[in-house]
PyMOL Python script that loads the backbone (N, CA, C, O; Angstrom):
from pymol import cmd

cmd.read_pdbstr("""\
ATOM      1  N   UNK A   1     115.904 107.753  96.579  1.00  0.00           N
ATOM      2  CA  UNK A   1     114.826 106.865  96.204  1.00  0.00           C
ATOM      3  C   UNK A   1     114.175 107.383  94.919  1.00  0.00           C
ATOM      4  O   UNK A   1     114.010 108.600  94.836  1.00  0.00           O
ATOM      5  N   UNK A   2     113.816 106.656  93.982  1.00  0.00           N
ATOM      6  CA  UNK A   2     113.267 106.829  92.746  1.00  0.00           C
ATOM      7  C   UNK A   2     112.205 106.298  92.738  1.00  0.00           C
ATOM      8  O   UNK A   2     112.246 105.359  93.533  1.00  0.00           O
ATOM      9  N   UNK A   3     110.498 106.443  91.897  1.00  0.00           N
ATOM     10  CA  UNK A   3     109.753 105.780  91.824  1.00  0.00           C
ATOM     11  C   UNK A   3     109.261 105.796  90.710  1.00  0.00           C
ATOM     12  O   UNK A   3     109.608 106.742  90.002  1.00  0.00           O
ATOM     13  N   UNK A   4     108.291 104.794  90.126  1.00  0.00           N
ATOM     14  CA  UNK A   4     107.418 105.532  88.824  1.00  0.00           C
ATOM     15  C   UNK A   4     106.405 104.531  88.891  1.00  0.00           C
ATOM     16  O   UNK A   4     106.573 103.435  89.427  1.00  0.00           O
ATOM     17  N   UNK A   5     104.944 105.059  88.131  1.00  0.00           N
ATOM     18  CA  UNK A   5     104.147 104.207  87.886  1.00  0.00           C
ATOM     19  C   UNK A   5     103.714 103.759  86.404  1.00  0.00           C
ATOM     20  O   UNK A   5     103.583 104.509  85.437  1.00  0.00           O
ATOM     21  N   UNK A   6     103.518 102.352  86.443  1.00  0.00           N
ATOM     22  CA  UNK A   6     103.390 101.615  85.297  1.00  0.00           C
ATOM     23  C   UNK A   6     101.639 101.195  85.201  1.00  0.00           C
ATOM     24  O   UNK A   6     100.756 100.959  86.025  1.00  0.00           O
ATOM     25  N   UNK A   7     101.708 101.241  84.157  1.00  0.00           N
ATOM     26  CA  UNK A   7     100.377 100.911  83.679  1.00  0.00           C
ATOM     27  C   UNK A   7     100.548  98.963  83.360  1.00  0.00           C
ATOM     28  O   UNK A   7     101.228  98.787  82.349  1.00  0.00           O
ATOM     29  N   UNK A   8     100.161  97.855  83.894  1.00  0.00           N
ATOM     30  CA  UNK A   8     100.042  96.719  82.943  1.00  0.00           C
ATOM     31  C   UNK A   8      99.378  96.666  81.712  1.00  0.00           C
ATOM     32  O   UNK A   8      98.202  96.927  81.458  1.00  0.00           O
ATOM     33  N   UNK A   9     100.678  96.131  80.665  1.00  0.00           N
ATOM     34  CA  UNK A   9     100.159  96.096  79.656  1.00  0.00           C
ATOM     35  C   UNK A   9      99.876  94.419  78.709  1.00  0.00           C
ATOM     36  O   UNK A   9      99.443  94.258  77.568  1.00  0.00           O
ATOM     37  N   UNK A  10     100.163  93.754  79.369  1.00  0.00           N
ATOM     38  CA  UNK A  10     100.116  92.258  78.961  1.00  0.00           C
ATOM     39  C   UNK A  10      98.922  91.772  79.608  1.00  0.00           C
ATOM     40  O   UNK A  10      98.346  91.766  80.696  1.00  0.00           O
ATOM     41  N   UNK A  11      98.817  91.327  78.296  1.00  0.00           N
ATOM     42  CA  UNK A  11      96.881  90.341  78.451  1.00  0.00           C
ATOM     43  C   UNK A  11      97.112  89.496  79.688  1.00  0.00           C
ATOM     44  O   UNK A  11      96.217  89.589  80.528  1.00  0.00           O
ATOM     45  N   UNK A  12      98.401  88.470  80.055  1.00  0.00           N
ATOM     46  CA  UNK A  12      97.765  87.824  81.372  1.00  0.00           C
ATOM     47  C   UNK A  12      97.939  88.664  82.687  1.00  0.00           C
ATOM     48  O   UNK A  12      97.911  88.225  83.837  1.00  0.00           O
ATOM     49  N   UNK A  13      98.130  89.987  82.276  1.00  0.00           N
ATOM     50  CA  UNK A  13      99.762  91.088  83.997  1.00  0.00           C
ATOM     51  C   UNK A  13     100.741  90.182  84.306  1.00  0.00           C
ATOM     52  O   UNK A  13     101.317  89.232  83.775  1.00  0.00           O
ATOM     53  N   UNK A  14     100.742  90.724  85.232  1.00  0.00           N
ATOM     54  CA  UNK A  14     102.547  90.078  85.924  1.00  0.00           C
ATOM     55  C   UNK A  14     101.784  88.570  86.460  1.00  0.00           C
ATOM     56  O   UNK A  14     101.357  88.348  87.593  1.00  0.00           O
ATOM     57  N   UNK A  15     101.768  87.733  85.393  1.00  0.00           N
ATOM     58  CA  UNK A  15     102.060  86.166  85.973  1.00  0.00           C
ATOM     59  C   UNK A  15     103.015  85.545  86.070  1.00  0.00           C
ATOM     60  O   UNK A  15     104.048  85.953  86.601  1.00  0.00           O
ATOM     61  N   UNK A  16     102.884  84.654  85.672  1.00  0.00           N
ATOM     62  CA  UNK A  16     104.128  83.127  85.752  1.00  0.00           C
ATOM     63  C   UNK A  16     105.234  84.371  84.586  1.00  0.00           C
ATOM     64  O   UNK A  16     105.696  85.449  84.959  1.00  0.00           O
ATOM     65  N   UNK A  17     105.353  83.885  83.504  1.00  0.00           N
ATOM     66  CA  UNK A  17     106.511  84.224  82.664  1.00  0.00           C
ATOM     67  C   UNK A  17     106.876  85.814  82.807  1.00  0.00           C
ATOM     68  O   UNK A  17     108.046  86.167  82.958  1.00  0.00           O
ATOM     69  N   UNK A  18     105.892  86.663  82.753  1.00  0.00           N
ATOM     70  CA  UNK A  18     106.415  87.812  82.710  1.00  0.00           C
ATOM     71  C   UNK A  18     106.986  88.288  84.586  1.00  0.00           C
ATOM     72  O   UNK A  18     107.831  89.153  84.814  1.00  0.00           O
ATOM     73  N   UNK A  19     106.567  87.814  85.215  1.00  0.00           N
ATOM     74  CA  UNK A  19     107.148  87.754  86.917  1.00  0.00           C
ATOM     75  C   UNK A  19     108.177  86.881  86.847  1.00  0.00           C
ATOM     76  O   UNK A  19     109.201  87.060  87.506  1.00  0.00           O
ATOM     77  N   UNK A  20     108.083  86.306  86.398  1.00  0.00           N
ATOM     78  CA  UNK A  20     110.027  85.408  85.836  1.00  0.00           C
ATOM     79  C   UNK A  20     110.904  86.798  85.096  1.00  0.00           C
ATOM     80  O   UNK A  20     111.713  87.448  85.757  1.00  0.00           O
ATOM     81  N   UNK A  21     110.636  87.065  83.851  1.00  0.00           N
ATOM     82  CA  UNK A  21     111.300  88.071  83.416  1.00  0.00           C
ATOM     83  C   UNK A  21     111.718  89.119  84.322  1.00  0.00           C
ATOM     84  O   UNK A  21     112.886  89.478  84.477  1.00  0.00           O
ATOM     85  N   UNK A  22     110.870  89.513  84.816  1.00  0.00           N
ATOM     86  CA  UNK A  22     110.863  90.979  85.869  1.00  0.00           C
ATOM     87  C   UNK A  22     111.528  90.863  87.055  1.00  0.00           C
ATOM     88  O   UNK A  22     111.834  91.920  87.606  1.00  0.00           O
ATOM     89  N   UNK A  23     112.022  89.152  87.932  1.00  0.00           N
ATOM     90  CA  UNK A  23     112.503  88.978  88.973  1.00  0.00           C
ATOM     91  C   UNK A  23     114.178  88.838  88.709  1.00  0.00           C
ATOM     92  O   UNK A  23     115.165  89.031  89.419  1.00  0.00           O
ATOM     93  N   UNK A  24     113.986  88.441  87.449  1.00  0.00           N
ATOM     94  CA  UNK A  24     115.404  88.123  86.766  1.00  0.00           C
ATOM     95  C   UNK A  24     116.175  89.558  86.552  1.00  0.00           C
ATOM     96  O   UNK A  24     117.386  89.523  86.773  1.00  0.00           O
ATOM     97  N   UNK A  25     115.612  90.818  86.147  1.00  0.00           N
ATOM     98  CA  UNK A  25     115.997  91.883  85.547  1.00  0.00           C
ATOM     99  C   UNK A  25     115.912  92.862  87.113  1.00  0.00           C
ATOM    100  O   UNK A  25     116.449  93.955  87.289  1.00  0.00           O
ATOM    101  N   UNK A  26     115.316  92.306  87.829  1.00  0.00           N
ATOM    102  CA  UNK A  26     115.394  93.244  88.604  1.00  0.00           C
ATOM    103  C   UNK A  26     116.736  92.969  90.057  1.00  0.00           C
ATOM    104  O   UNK A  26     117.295  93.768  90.808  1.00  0.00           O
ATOM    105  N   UNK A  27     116.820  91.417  89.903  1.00  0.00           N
ATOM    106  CA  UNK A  27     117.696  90.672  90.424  1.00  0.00           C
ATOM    107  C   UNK A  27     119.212  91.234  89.900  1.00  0.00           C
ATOM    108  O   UNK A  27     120.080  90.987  90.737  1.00  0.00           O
ATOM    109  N   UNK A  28     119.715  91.940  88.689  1.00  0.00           N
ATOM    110  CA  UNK A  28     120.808  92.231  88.643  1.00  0.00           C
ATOM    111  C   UNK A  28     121.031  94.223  88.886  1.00  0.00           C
ATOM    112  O   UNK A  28     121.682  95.058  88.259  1.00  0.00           O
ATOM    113  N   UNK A  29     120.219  94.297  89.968  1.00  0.00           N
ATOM    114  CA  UNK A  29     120.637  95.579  90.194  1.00  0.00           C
ATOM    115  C   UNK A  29     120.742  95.487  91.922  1.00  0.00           C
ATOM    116  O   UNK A  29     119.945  94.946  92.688  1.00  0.00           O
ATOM    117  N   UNK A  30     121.926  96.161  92.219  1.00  0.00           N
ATOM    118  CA  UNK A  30     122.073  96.264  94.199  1.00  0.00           C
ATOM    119  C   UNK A  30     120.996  96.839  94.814  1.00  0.00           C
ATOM    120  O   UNK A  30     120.874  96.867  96.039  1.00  0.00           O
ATOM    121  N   UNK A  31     119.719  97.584  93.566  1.00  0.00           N
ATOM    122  CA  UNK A  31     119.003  98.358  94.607  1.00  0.00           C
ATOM    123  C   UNK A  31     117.955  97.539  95.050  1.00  0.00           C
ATOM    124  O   UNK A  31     117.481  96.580  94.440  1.00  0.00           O
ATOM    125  N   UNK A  32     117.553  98.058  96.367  1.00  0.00           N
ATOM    126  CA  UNK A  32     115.868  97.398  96.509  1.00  0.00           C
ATOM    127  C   UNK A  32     114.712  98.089  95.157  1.00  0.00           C
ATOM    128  O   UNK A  32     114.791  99.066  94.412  1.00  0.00           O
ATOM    129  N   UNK A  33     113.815  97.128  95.330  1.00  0.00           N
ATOM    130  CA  UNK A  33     113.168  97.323  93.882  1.00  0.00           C
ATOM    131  C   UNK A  33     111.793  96.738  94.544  1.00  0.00           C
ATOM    132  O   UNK A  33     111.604  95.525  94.634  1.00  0.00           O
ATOM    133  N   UNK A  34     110.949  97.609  94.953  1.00  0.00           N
ATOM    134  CA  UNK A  34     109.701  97.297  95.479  1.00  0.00           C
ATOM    135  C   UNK A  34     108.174  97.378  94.283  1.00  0.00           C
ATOM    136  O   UNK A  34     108.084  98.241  93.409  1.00  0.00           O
ATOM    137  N   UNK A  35     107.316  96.498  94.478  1.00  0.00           N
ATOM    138  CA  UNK A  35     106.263  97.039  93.407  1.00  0.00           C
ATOM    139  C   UNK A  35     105.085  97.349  94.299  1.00  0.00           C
ATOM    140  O   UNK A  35     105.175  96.889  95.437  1.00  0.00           O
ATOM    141  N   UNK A  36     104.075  97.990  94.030  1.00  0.00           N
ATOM    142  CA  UNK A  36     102.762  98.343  95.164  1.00  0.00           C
ATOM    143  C   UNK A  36     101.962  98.484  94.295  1.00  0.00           C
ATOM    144  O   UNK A  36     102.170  99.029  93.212  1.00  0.00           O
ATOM    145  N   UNK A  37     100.681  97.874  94.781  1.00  0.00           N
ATOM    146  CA  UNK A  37      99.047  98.245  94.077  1.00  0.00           C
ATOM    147  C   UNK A  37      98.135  98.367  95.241  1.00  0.00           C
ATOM    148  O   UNK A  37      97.805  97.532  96.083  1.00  0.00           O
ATOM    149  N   UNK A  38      97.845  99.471  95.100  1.00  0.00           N
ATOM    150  CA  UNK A  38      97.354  99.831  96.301  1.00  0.00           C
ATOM    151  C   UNK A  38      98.100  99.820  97.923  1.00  0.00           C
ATOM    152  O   UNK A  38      98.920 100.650  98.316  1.00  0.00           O
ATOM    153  N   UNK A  39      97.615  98.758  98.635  1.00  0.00           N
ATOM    154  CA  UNK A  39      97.559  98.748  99.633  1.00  0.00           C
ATOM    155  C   UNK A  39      98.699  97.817 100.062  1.00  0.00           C
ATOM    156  O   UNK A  39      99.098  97.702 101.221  1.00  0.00           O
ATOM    157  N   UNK A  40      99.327  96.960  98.654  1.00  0.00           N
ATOM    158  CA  UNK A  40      99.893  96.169  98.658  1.00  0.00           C
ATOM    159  C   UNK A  40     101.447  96.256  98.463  1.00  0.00           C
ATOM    160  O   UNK A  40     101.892  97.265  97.916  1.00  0.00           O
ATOM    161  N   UNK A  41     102.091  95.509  98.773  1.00  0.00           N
ATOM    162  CA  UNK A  41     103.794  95.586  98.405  1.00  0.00           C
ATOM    163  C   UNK A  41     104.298  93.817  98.155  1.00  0.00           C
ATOM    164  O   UNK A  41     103.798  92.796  98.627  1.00  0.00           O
ATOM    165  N   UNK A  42     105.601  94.019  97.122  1.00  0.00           N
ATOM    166  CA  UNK A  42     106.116  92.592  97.052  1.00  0.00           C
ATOM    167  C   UNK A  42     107.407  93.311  96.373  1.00  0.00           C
ATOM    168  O   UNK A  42     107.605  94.368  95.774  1.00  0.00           O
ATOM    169  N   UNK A  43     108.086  92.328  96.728  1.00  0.00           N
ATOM    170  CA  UNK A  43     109.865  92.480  96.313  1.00  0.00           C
ATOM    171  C   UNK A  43     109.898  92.104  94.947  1.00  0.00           C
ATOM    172  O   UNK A  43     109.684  90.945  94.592  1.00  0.00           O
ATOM    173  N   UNK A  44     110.172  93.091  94.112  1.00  0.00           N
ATOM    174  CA  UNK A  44     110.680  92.554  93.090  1.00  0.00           C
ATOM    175  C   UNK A  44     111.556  91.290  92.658  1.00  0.00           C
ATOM    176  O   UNK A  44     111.422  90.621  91.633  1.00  0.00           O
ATOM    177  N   UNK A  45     112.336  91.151  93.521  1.00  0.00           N
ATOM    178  CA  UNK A  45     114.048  90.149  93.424  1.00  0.00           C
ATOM    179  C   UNK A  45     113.047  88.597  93.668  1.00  0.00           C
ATOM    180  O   UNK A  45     113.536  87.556  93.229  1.00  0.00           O
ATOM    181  N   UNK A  46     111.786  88.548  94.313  1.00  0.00           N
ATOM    182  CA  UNK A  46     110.740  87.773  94.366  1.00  0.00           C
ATOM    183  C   UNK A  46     109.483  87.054  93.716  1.00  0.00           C
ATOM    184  O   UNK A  46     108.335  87.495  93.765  1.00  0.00           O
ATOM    185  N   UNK A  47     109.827  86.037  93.185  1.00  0.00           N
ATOM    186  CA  UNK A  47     108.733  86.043  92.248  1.00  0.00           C
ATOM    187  C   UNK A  47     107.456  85.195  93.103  1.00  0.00           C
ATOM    188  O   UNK A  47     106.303  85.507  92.806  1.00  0.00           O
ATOM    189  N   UNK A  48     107.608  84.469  93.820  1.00  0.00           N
ATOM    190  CA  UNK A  48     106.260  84.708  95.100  1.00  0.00           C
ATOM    191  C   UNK A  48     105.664  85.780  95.389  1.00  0.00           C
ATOM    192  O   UNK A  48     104.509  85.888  94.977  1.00  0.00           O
ATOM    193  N   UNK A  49     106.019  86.448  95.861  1.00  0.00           N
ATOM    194  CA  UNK A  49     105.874  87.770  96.543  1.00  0.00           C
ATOM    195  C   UNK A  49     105.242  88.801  95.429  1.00  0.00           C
ATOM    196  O   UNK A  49     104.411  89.584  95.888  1.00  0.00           O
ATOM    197  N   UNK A  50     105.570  88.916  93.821  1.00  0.00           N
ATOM    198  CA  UNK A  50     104.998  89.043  92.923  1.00  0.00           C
ATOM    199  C   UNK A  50     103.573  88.940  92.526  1.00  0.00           C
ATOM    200  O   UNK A  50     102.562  89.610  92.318  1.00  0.00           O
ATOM    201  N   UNK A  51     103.959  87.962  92.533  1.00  0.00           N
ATOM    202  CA  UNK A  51     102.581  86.826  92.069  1.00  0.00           C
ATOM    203  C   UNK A  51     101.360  87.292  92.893  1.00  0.00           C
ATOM    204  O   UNK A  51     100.302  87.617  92.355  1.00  0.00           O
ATOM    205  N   UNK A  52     101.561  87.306  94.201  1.00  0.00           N
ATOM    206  CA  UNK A  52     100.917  87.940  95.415  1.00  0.00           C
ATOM    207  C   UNK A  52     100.077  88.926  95.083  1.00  0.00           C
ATOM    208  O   UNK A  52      98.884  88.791  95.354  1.00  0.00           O
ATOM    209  N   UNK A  53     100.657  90.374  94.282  1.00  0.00           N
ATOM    210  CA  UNK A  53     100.243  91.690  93.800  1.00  0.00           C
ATOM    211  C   UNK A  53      99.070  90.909  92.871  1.00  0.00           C
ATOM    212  O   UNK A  53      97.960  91.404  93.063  1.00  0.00           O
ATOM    213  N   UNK A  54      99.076  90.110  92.180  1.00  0.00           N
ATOM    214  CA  UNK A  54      97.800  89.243  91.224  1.00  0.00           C
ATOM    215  C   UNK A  54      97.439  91.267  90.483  1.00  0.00           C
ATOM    216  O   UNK A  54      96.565  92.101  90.721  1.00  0.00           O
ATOM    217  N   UNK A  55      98.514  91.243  89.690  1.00  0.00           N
ATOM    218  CA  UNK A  55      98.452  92.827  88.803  1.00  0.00           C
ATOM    219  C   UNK A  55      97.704  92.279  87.420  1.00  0.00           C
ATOM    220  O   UNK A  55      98.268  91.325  86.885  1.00  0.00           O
ATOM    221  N   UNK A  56      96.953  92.589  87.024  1.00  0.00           N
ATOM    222  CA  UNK A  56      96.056  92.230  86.375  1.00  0.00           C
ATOM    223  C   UNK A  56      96.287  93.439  84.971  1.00  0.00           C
ATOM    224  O   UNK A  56      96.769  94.552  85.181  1.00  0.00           O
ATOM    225  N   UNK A  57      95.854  92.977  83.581  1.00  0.00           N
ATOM    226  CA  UNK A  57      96.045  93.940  82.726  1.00  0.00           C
ATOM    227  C   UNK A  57      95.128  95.403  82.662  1.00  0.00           C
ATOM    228  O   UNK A  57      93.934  95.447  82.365  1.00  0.00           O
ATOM    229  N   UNK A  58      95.999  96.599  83.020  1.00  0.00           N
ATOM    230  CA  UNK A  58      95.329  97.711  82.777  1.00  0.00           C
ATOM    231  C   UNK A  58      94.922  98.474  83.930  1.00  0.00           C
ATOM    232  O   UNK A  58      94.200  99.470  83.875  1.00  0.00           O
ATOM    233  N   UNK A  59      95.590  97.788  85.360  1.00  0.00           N
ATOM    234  CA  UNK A  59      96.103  97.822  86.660  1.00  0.00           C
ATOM    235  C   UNK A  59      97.269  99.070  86.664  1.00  0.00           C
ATOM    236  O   UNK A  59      97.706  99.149  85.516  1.00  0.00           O
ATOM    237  N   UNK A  60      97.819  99.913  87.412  1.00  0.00           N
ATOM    238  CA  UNK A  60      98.953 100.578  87.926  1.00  0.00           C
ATOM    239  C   UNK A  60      99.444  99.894  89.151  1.00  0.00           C
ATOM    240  O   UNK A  60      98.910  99.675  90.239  1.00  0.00           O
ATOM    241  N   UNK A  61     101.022  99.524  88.492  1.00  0.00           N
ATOM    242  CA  UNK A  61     101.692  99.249  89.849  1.00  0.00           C
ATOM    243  C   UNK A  61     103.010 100.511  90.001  1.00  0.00           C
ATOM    244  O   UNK A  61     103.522 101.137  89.073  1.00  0.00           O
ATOM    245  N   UNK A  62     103.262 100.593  91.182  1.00  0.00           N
ATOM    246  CA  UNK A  62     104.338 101.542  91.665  1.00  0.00           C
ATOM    247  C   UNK A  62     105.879 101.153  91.730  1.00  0.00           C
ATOM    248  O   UNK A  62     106.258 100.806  92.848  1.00  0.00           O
ATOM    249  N   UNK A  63     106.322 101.154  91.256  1.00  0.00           N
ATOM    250  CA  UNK A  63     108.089 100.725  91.669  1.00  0.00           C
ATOM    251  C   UNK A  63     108.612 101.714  92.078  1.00  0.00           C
ATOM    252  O   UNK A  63     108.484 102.860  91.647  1.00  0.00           O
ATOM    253  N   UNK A  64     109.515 101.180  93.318  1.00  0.00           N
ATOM    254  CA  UNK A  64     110.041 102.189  94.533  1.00  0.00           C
ATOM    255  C   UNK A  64     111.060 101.763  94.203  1.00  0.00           C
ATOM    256  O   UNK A  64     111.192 100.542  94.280  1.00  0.00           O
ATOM    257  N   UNK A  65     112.280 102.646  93.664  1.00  0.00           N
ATOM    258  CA  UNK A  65     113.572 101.402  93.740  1.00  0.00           C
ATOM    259  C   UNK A  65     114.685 102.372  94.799  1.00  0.00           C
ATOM    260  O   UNK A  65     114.817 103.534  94.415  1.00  0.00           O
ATOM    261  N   UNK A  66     115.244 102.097  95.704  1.00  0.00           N
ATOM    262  CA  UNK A  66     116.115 102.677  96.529  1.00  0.00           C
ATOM    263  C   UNK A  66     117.603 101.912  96.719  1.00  0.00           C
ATOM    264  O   UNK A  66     117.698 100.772  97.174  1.00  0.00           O
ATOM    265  N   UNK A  67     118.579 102.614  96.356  1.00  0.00           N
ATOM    266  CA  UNK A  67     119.717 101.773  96.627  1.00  0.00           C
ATOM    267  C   UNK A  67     120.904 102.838  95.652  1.00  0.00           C
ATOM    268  O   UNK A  67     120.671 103.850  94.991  1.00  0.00           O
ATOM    269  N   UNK A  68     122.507 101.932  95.973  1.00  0.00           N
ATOM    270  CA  UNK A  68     122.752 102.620  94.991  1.00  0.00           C
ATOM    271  C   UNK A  68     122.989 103.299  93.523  1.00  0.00           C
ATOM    272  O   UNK A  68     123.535 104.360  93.220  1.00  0.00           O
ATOM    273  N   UNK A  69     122.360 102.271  92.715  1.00  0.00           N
ATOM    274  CA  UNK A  69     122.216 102.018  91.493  1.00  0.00           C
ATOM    275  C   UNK A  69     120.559 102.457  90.866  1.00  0.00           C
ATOM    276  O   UNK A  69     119.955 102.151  89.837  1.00  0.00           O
ATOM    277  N   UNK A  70     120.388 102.890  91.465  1.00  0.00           N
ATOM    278  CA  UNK A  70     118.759 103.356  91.182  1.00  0.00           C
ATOM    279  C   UNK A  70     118.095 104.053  90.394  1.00  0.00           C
ATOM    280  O   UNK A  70     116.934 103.877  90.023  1.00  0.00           O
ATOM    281  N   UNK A  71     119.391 105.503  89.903  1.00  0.00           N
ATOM    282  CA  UNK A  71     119.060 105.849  88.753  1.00  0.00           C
ATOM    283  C   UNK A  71     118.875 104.976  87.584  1.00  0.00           C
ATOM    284  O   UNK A  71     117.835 105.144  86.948  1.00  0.00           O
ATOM    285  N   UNK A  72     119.955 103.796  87.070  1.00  0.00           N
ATOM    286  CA  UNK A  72     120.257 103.367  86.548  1.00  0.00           C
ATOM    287  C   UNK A  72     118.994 102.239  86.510  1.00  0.00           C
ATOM    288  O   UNK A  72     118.593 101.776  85.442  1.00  0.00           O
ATOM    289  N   UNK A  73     118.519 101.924  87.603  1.00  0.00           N
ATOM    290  CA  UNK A  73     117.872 100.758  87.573  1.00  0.00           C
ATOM    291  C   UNK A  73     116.632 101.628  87.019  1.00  0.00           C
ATOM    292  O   UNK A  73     116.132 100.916  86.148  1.00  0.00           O
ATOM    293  N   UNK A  74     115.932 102.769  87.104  1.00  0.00           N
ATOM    294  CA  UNK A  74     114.384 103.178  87.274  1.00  0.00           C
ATOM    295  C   UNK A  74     114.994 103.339  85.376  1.00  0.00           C
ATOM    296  O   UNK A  74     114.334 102.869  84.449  1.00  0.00           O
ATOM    297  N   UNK A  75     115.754 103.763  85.265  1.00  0.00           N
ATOM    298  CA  UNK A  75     115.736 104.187  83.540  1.00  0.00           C
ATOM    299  C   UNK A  75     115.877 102.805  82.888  1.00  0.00           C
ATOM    300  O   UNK A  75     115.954 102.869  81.661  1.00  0.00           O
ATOM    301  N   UNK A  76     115.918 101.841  83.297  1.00  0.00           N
ATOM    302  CA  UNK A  76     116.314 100.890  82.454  1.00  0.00           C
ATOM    303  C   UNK A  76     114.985  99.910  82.798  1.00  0.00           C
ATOM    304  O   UNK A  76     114.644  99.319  81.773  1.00  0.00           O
ATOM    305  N   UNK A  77     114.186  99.593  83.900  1.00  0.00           N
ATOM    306  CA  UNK A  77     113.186  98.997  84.483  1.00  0.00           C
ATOM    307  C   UNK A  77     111.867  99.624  83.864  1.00  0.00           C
ATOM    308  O   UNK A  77     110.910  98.859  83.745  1.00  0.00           O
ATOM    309  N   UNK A  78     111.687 101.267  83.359  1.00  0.00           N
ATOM    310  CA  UNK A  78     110.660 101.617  82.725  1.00  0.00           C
ATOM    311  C   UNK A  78     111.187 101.156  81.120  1.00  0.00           C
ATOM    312  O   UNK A  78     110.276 101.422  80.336  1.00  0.00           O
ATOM    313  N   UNK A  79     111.899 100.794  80.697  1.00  0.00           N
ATOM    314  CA  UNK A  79     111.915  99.960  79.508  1.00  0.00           C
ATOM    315  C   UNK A  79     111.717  98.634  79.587  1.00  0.00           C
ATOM    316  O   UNK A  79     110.838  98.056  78.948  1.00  0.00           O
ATOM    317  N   UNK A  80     112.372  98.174  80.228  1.00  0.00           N
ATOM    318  CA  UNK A  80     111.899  96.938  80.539  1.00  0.00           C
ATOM    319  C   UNK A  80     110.090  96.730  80.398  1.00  0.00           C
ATOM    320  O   UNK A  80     109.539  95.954  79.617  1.00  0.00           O
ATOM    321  N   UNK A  81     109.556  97.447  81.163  1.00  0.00           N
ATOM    322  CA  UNK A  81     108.002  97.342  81.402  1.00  0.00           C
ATOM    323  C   UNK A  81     107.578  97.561  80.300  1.00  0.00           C
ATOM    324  O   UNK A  81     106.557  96.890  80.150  1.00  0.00           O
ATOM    325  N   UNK A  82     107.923  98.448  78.971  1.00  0.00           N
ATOM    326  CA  UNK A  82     106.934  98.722  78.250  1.00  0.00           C
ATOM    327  C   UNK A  82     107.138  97.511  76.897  1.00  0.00           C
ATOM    328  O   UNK A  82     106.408  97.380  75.915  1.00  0.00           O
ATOM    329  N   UNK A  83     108.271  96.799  77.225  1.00  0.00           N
ATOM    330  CA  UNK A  83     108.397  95.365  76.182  1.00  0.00           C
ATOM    331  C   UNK A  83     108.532  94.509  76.607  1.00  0.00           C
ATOM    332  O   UNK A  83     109.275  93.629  76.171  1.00  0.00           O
ATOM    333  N   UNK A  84     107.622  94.424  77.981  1.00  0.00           N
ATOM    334  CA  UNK A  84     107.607  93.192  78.480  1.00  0.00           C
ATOM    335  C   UNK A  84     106.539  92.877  79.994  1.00  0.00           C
ATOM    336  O   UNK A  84     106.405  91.838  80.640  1.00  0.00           O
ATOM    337  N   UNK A  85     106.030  93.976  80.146  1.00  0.00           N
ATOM    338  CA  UNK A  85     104.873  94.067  81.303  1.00  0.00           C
ATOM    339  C   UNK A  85     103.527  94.806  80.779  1.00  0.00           C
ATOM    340  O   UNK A  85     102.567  94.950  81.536  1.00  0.00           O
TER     341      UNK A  85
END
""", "prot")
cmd.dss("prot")
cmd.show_as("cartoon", "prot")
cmd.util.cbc("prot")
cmd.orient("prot")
């Protein structure tokens, strides 16, 4: 299991378009790909379930990613975030 925490950096957080981007990118990896704020959890591969977290700019969310591709996914998902979350 791999994790890391992200800071939001987009004026609206994870809404509509950028929770599109992020369900899409996280959708082509086998691992589970969890996000948490606080108390909270939602599936990445989910963009309901997203939306849910209501991550707001300047917020920390957690990504848990477990599976077998995970290295691969946490090094490529903290890029993802910083040109595009």
């Amino acid at each position: 299991m791999k994790q890391f925490d992200f800071e939001v950096q987009s004026p609206v957080g994870i809404h509509a378009r950028p929770a599109v981007l992020l369900v899409e990118k996280a959708r082509t990896y086998q691992s589970k790909i969890t996000l948490e704020k606080g108390s909270q959890r939602a599936n990445a591969k989910n963009m309901i379930s997203l939306l849910t977290l209501r991550a707001h700019q300047h917020e920390v969310v957690t990504f848990i990613i477990d599976g077998a591709d995970e290295k691969k996914a946490e090094e490529e998902l903290k890029e993802f975030c910083i040109h595009n979350l």
